[in-house]
N, C-alpha and C positions, 0 to 999 in steps of 0.2 A: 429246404432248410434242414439242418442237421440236430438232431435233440440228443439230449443224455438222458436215453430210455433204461439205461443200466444202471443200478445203485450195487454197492459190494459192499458189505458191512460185517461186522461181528455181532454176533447174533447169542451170545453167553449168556443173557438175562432168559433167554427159555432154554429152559429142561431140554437135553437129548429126547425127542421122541423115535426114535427106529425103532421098528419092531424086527428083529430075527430070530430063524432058529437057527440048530448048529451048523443047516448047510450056506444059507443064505437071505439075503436081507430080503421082508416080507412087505417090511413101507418103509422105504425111504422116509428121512425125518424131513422134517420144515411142515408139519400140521398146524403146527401150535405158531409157527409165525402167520402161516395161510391163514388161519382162524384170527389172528390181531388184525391181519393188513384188510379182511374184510367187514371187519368194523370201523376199521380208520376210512375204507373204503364210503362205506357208508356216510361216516360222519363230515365227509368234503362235499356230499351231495351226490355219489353214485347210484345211480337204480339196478335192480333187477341184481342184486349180487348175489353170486349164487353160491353154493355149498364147494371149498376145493376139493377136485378133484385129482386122485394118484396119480401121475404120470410115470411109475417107475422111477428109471436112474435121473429122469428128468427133475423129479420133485412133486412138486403141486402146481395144479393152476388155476386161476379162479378166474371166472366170466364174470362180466358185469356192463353196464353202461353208462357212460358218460355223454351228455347232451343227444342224450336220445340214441347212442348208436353204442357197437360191439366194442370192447375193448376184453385183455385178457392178460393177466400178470401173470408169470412164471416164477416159482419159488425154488429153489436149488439152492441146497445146504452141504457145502463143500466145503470141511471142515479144514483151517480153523474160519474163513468165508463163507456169508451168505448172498447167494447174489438174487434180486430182483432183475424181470424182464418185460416191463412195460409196454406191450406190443399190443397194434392197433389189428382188428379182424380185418376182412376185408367188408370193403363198405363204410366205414368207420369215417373218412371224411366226407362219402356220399359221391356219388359219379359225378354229378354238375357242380357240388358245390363250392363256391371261389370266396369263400369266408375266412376269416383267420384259423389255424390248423385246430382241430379236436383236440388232436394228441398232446399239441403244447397245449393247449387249456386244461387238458389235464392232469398233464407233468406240472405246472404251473401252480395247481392246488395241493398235489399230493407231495410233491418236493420239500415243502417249508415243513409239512406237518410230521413228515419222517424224520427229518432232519430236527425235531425238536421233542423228537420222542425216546427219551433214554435205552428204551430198551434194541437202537438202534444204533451200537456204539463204533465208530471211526468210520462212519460215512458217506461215501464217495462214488459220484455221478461217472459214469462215463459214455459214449455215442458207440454207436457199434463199433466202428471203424478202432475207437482207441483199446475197446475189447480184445480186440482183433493183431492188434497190434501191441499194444505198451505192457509192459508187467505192473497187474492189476492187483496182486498176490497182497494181500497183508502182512506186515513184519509177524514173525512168528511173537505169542506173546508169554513169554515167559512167567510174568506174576501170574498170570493167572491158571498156569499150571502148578504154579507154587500154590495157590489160594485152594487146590482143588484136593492137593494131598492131604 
């Protein structure tokens, strides 16, 4: 079964955090949403969520668990887009196990709650394959580069 592990959103309600100096960027931004999504993390019932960590141009990523097993979110702030990467560890649905999937159990909780969380504005689920393929891009948003000047 194919999931929409991907979310792409605008991400405007937090502050730029990048840190650079004059040659190059020092942290990639998306802290400040790694630091949200592991409290929303928390609040759907994940254990063991741990502090994100920098990944460079990648972003952040935070560890955690769901029904007992590894899971890992990918945070990448690619402006004017933030994308989420909901991606299971390995083990995550367990070698024997023939139960309904982790992963959707998980996207299942964490889906609604994003999706009703304003600071996560225009949206949008997509499965790797449509990643991979479709233009995921956000329309460029002009008000609110107006709102900014």
């Amino acid at each position: 079964m194919t999931f929409k592990i991907w979310a792409v959103f605008r991400a405007d309600a937090f502050p730029d955090d990048t840190i650079e100096d004059d040659l190059r960027i020092l942290q990639f931004p998306g802290l400040n949403i790694a630091e949200a999504l592991c409290e929303i993390l928390a609040a759907v019932g994940c254990t063991d969520v741990g502090k994100p960590s920098h990944e460079g141009e990648h972003g952040w990523h935070v560890h955690f668990k769901s029904a007992g097993r590894p899971f890992r979110c990918q945070i990448s702030r690619i402006e004017p887009e933030t994308l989420l990467l909901f991606d299971k560890n390995y083990g995550s649905e367990g070698l024997f196990y023939r139960g309904p999937s982790r992963h959707a159990q998980l996207l299942e909780r964490v889906q609604p709650v994003l999706e009703k969380d304003s600071r996560f504005r225009e949206l949008n689920w997509y499965t790797q394959a449509e990643m991979d393929t479709v233009d995921w891009n956000l329309p460029v948003d002009e008000t609110a580069d107006d709102q900014r000047a």
